[in-house]
KEDO-374562 format. One record per residue (C-alpha): residue number from 1; residue in three letters; x, y, z. Coordinates in steps of 0.1 Angstrom, whole numbers, plus 5000, padded with zeros to 4 digits. Layout:
BEGIN
  num  residu    xx    yy    zz
  NUM     ALA     X     Y     Z
...
//
This chain:
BEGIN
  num  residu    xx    yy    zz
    1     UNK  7543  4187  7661
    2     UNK  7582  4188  7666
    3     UNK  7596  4219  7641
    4     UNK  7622  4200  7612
    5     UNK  7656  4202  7620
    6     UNK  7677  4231  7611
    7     UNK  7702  4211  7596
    8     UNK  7707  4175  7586
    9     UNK  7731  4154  7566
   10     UNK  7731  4128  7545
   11     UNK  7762  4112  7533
   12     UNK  7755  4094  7499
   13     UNK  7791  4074  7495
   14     UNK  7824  4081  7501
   15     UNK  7860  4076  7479
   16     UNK  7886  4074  7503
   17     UNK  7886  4106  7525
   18     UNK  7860  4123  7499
   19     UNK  7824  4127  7508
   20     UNK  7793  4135  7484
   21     UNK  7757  4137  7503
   22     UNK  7734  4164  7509
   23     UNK  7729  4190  7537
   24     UNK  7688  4194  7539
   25     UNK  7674  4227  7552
   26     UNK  7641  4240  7555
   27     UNK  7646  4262  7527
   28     UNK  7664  4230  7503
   29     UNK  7691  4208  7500
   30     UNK  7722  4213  7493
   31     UNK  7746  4193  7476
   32     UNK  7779  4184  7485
   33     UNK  7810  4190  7479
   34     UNK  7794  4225  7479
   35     UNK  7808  4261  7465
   36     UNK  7790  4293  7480
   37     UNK  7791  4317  7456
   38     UNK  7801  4355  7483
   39     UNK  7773  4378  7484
   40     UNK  7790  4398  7508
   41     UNK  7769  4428  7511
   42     UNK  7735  4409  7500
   43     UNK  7740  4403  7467
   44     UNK  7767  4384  7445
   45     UNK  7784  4412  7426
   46     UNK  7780  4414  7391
   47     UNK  7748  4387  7393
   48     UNK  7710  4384  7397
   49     UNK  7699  4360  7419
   50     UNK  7684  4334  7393
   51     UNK  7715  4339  7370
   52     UNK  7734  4328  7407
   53     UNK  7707  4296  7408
   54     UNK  7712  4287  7371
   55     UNK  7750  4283  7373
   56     UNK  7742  4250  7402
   57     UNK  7746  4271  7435
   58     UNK  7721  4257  7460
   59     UNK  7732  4281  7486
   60     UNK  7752  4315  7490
   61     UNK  7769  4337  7517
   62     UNK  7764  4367  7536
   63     UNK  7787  4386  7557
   64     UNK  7776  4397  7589
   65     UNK  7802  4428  7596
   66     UNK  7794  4443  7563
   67     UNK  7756  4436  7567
   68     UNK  7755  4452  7601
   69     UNK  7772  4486  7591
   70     UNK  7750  4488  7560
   71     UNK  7722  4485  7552
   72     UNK  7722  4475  7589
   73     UNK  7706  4445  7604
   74     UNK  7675  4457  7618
   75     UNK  7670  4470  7589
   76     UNK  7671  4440  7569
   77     UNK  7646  4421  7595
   78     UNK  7623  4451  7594
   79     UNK  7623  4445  7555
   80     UNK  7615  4410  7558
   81     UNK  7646  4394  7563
   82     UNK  7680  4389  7539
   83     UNK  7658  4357  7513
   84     UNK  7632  4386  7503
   85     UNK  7658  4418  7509
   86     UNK  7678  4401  7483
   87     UNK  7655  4378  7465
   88     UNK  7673  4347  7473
   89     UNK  7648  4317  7490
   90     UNK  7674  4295  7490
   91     UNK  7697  4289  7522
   92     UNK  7721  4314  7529
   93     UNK  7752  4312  7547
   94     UNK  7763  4342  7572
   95     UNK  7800  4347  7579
   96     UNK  7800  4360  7620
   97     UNK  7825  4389  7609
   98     UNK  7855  4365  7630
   99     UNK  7876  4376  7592
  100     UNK  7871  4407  7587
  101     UNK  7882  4413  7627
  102     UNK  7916  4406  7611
  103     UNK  7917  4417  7576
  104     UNK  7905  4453  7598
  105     UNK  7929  4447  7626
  106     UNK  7942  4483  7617
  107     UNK  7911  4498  7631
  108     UNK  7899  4469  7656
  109     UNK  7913  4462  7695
  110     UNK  7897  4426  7705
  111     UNK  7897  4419  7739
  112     UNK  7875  4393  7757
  113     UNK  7839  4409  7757
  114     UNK  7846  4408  7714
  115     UNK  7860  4436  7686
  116     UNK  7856  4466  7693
  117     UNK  7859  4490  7656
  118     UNK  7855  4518  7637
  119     UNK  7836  4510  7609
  120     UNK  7853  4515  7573
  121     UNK  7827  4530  7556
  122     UNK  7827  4561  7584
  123     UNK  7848  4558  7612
  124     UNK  7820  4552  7634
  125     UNK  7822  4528  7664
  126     UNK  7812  4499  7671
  127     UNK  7817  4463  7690
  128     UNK  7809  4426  7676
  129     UNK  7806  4403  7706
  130     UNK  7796  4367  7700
  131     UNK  7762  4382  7717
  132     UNK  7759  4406  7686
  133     UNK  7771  4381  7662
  134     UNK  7743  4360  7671
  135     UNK  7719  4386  7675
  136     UNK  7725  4397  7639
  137     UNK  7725  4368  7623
  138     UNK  7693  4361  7638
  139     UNK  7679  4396  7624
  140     UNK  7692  4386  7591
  141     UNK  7670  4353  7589
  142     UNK  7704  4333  7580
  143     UNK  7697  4295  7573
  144     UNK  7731  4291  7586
  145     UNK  7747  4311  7612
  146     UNK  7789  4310  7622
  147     UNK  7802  4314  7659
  148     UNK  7821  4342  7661
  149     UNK  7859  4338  7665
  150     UNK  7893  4352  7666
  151     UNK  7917  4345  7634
  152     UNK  7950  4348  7632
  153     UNK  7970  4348  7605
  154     UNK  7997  4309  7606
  155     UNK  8028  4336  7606
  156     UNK  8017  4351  7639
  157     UNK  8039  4336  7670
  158     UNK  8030  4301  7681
  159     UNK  8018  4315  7713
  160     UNK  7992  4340  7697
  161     UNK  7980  4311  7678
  162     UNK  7975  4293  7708
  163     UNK  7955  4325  7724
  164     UNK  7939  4327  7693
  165     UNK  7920  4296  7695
  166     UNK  7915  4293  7734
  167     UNK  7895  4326  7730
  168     UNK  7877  4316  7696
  169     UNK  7866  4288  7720
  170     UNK  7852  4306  7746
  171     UNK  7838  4329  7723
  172     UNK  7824  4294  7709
  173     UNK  7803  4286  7741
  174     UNK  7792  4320  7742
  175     UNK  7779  4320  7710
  176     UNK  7762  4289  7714
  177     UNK  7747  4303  7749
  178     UNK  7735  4331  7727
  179     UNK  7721  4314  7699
  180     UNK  7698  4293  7721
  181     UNK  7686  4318  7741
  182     UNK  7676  4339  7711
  183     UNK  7652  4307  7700
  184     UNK  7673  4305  7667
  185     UNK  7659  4276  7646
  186     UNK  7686  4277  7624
  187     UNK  7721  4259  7621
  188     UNK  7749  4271  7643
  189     UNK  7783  4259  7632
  190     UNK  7813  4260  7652
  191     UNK  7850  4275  7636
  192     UNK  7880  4249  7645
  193     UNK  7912  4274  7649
  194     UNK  7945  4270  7655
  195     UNK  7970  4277  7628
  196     UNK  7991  4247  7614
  197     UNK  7994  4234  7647
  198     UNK  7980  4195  7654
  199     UNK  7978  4201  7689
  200     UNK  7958  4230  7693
  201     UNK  7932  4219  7661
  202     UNK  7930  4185  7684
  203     UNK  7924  4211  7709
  204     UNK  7903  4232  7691
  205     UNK  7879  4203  7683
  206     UNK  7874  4186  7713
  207     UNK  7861  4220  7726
  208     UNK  7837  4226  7699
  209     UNK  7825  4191  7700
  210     UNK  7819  4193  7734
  211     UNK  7798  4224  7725
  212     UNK  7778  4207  7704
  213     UNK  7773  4222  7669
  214     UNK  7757  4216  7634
  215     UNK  7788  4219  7617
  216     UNK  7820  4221  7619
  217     UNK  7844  4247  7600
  218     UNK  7880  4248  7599
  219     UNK  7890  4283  7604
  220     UNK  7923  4295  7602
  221     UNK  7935  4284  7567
  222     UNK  7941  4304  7530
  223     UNK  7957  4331  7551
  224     UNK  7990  4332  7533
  225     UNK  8005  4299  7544
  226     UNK  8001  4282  7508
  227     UNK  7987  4248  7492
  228     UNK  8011  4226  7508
  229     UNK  8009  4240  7542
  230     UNK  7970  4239  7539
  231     UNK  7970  4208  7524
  232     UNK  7992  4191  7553
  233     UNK  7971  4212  7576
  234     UNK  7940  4194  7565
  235     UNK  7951  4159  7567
  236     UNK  7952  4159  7604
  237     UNK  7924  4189  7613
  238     UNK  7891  4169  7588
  239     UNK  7905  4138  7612
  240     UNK  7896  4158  7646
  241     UNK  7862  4162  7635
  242     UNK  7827  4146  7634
  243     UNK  7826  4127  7606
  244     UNK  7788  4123  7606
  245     UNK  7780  4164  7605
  246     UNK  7795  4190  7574
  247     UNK  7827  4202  7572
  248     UNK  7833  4239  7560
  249     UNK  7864  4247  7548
  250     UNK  7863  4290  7548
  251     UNK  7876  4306  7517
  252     UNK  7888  4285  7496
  253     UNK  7893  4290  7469
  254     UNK  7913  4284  7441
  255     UNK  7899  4257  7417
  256     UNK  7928  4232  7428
  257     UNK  7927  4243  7463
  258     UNK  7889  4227  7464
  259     UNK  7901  4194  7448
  260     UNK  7923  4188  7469
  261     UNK  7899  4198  7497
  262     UNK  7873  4178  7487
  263     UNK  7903  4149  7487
  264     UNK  7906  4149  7524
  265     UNK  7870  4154  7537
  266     UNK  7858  4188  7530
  267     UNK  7822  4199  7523
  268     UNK  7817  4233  7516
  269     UNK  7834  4260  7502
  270     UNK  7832  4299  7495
  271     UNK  7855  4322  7479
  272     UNK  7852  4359  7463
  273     UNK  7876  4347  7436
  274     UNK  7854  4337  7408
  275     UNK  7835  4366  7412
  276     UNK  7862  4388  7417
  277     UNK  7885  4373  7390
  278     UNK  7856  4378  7368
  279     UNK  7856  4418  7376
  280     UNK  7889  4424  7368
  281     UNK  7894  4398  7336
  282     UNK  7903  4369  7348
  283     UNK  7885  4340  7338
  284     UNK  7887  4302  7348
  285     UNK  7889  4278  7324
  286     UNK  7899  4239  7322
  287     UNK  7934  4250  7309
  288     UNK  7939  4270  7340
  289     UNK  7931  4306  7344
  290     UNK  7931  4335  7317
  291     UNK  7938  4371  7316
  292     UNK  7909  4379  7287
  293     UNK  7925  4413  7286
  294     UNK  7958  4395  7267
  295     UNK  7964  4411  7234
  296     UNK  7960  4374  7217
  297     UNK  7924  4373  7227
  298     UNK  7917  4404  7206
  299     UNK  7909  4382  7173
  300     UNK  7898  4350  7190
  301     UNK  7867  4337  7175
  302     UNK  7863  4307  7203
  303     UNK  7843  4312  7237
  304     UNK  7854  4307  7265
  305     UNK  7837  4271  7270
  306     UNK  7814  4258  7246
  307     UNK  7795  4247  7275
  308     UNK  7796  4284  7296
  309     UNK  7765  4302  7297
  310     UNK  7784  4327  7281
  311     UNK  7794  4302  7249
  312     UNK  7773  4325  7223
  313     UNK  7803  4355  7229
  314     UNK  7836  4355  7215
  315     UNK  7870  4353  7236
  316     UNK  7876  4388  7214
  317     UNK  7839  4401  7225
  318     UNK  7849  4397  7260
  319     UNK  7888  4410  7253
  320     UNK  7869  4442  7243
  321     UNK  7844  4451  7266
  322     UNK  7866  4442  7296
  323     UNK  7894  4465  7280
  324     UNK  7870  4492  7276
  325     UNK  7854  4491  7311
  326     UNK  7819  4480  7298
  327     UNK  7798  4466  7329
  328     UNK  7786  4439  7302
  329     UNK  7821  4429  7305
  330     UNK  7816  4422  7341
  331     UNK  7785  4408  7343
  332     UNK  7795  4379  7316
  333     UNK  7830  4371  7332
  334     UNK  7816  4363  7367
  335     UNK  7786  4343  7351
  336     UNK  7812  4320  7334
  337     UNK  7836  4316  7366
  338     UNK  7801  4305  7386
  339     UNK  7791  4283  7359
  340     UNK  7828  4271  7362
  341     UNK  7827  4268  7396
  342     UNK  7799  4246  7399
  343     UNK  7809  4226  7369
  344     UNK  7835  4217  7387
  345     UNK  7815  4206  7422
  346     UNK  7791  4183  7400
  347     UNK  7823  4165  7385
  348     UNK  7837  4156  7423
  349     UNK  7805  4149  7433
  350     UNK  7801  4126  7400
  351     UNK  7836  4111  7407
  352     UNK  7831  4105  7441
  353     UNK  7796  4087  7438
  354     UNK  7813  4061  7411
  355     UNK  7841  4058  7432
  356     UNK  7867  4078  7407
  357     UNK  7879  4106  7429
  358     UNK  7918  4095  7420
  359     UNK  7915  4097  7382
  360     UNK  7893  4126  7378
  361     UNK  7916  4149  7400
  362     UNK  7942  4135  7383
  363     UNK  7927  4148  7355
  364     UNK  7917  4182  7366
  365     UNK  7952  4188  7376
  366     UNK  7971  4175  7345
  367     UNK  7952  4198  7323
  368     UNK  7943  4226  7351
  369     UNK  7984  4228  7350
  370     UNK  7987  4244  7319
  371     UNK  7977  4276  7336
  372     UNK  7961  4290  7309
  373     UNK  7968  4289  7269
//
């Protein structure tokens, strides 16, 4: 008998550009448009994993550069892989590490064989090849594994864009090579580069697709360049690729940054801003975003949403504890921003199934625009 698929996708209906369907894995479906919630270092700060289920997220994400310097990958396999490290059994996402090779570039020299670095956490050294990438991923047990690639930030010079993405592409193939020959009977999805350029994302995709992949991700954006940019950015780059196979759109981001998104094709998304929003008092709300720490939530009865997990605390309860450093304070700000979050994904998902993507982002963004009362 023929083992399932890794990875397959079902594509429900469609509203213009917009797409709702579900991925299905081995380990569940997931429904799109999608939001990973970041559990960067095997766990979603601030969260237990059934608290992370019970806000709507079907899958979450794992960082493979973080994951290899600790607890360390082997590790992690040796322990039964990342689902029962973490207690998670549902998919998981692993970033290859492609980011954090430039958020890093301080203490990282790339060169064809990969990244070579000295770890953060101790200055030891280290390289992350597409090789290792796989290789670790594949220790990690990840449902879905990224090819490793070379970012760039859109203000670097047209020609290290260009570089940029003929090397994430070759890094591409290797990665692919590897992935096979490790027996990997997971999803391997491929990371479209190339700036704001049309050319080299045209580029970009007809090498991946040539590849052959899973998935496809479009690399390379919320880097600095803004909405618009990324917005004009995505109207041409969704167009390049399949459109019978996901599209990942790496992280994004702000709640009107995934509407619009989701408005020209996009899939999946993860971010670290709900959760980290939620850490330092921010909190997401239908009338835009809100510092909780603002003196005028000090005597403010409301919750946040009647709806919000979090409904049975006071706007002043959460003013307090945030203001004076309590971890409950934490803990209830991220599980609202989640629940927000994925709120959110069911109401595009809603909208686009009855055909009433227009209006409801309409909606979101007359309201959304108040930024926050």
């Amino acid at each position: 008998m023929n083992p399932p698929p890794a990875l397959s996708f079902i594509i429900a209906a469609l509203d213009g550009a917009a797409r709702t369907g579900v991925i299905d894995t081995p380990r569940g479906e997931i429904r799109t448009p999608a939001f990973m919630p970041v559990g960067t270092a095997a766990t979603v700060k601030a969260m237990k994993p059934a608290d992370v289920r019970a806000s709507g997220a079907d899958i979450i994400l794992g960082n493979t550069y973080h994951l290899m310097l600790r607890p360390g990958a082997e590790r992690v396999a040796r322990l039964g892989g990342l689902h029962a490290f973490m207690g998670w059994e549902r998919p998981i996402l692993t970033d290859s590490g492609g980011y954090q090779v430039m958020s890093l570039s301080e203490l990282t020299k790339v060169s064809e064989e990969g990244a070579a670095f000295a770890s953060h956490l101790d200055g030891s050294r280290h390289m992350l090849s597409p090789e290792r990438s796989m290789a670790i991923q594949t220790l990690l047990g990840s449902d879905i594994v990224m090819a490793f690639d070379q970012l760039v930030k859109t203000t670097d010079t047209a020609d290290a864009q260009a570089a940029a993405m003929a090397r994430s592409m070759r890094w591409a193939k290797r990665s692919r090579e590897a992935f096979d020959a490790l027996g990997n009977p997971r999803a391997l999805l491929g990371i479209q580069q190339g700036g704001l350029d049309e050319r080299l994302r045209r580029e970009s995709a007809e090498a991946l697709i040539a590849i052959g992949f899973d998935g496809y991700a479009v690399g390379g954006l919320a880097v600095g360049e803004g909405q618009e940019a990324m917005f004009a950015t995505l109207d041409f780059a969704c167009g390049h690729l399949p459109t019978d196979k996901p599209r990942y759109l790496m992280g994004v981001g702000k709640p009107d940054d995934i509407v619009g998104a989701v408005e020209r094709g996009i899939d999946m998304f993860d971010c670290v801003l709900p959760t980290r929003s939620g850490r330092t008092g921010q909190a997401f709300t239908w009338d835009g975003p809100i510092n909780i720490r603002n003196a005028k939530f000090a005597d403010d009865p409301a919750p946040l949403d009647p709806e919000s997990p979090t409904a049975q605390w006071s706007k002043a309860y959460l003013h307090h504890l945030v203001r004076s450093g309590e971890i409950l304070g934490a803990m209830l700000m991220t599980e609202h921003n989640l629940w927000f979050y994925q709120k959110l994904m069911q109401g595009l998902r809603d909208a686009i199934a009855e055909a009433r993507l227009a209006a409801f982002a309409a909606a979101f963004r007359a309201r959304y625009a108040k930024r926050g009362r």
